[in-house]
C-alpha positions in Angstrom: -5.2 90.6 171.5 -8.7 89.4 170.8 -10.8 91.4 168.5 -13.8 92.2 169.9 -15.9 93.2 166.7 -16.4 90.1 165.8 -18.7 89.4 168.9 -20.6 92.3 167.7 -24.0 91.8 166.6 -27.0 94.2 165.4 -30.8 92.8 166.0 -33.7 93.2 163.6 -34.7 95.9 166.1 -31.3 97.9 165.3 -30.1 97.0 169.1 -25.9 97.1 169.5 -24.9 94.2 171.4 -21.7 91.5 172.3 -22.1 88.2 172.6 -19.6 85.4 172.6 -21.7 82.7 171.1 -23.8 82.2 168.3 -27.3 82.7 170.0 -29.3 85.2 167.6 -31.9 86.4 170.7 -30.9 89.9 171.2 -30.5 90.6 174.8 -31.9 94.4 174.3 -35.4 93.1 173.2 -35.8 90.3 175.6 -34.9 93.1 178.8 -37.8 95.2 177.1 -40.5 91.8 176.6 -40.0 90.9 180.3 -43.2 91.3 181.6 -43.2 93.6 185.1 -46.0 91.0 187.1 -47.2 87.8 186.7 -45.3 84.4 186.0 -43.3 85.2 183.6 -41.9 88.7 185.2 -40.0 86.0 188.2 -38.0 83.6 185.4 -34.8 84.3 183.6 -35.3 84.8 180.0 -34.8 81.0 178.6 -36.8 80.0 181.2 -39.6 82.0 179.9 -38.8 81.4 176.0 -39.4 77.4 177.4 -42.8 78.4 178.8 -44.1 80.6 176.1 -43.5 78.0 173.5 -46.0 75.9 175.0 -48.2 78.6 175.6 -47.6 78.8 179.5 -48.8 82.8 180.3 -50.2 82.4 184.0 -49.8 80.2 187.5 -53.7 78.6 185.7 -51.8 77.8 182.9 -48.8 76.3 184.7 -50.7 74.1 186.8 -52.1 71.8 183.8 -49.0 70.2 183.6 -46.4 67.9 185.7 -43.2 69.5 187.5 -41.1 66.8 185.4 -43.5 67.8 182.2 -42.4 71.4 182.6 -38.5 70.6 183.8 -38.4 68.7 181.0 -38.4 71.7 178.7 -35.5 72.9 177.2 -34.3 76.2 178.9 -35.8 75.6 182.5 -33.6 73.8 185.3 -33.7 73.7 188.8 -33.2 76.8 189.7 -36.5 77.6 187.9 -38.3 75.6 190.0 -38.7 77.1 193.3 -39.6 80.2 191.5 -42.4 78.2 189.8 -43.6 76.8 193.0 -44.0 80.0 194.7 -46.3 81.4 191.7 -48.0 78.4 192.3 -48.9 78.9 195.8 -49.6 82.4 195.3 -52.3 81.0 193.4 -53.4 78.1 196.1 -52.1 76.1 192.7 -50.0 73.1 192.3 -48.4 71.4 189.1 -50.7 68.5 188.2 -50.2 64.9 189.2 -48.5 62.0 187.6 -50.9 59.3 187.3 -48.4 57.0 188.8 -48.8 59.4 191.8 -52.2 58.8 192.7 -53.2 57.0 195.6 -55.8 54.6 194.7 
């Protein structure tokens, strides 16, 4: 029989919660950060940790940077991406160009 206290883990916050690795976030507080509109409201929470550390808050922001820029970020894979792409065109947005993209 497994004991399942030692999963058991108490944030900062005072949230009760089980987790079977040894990630610290706190699964309580990231349900109550997710914003309700916007960007960051469509992505999964690592997804939107990845973004926030580079200061990535709107579709604007997004676009100032490359699809492989931004799926290069640890915490946002493919499944991201079509997500992204929509918020994007919502906008009339697009991820910026490589240089080696450009026609010349």
């Amino acid at each position: 029989m497994t004991d399942i206290s030692k999963n058991k883990k108490t944030c900062k916050k005072g949230h009760h919660y089980f987790k079977t690795s040894d990630c610290p976030t706190c699964p309580i507080c990231e349900a109550e950060r997710k914003p309700d509109s916007g960007l960051l409201a469509v992505l999964s929470a690592p997804a939107r940790r990845a973004l926030e550390s580079k200061n990535i808050k709107t579709a604007e922001d997004l676009s100032r940077y490359t699809k492989e820029e931004i799926l290069s970020l640890h915490g946002i894979g493919p499944s991201s991406l079509p997500k992204l792409l929509e918020e994007l065109k919502k906008n009339n947005l697009t991820f910026k160009e490589n240089n080696y993209n450009r026609i010349k």
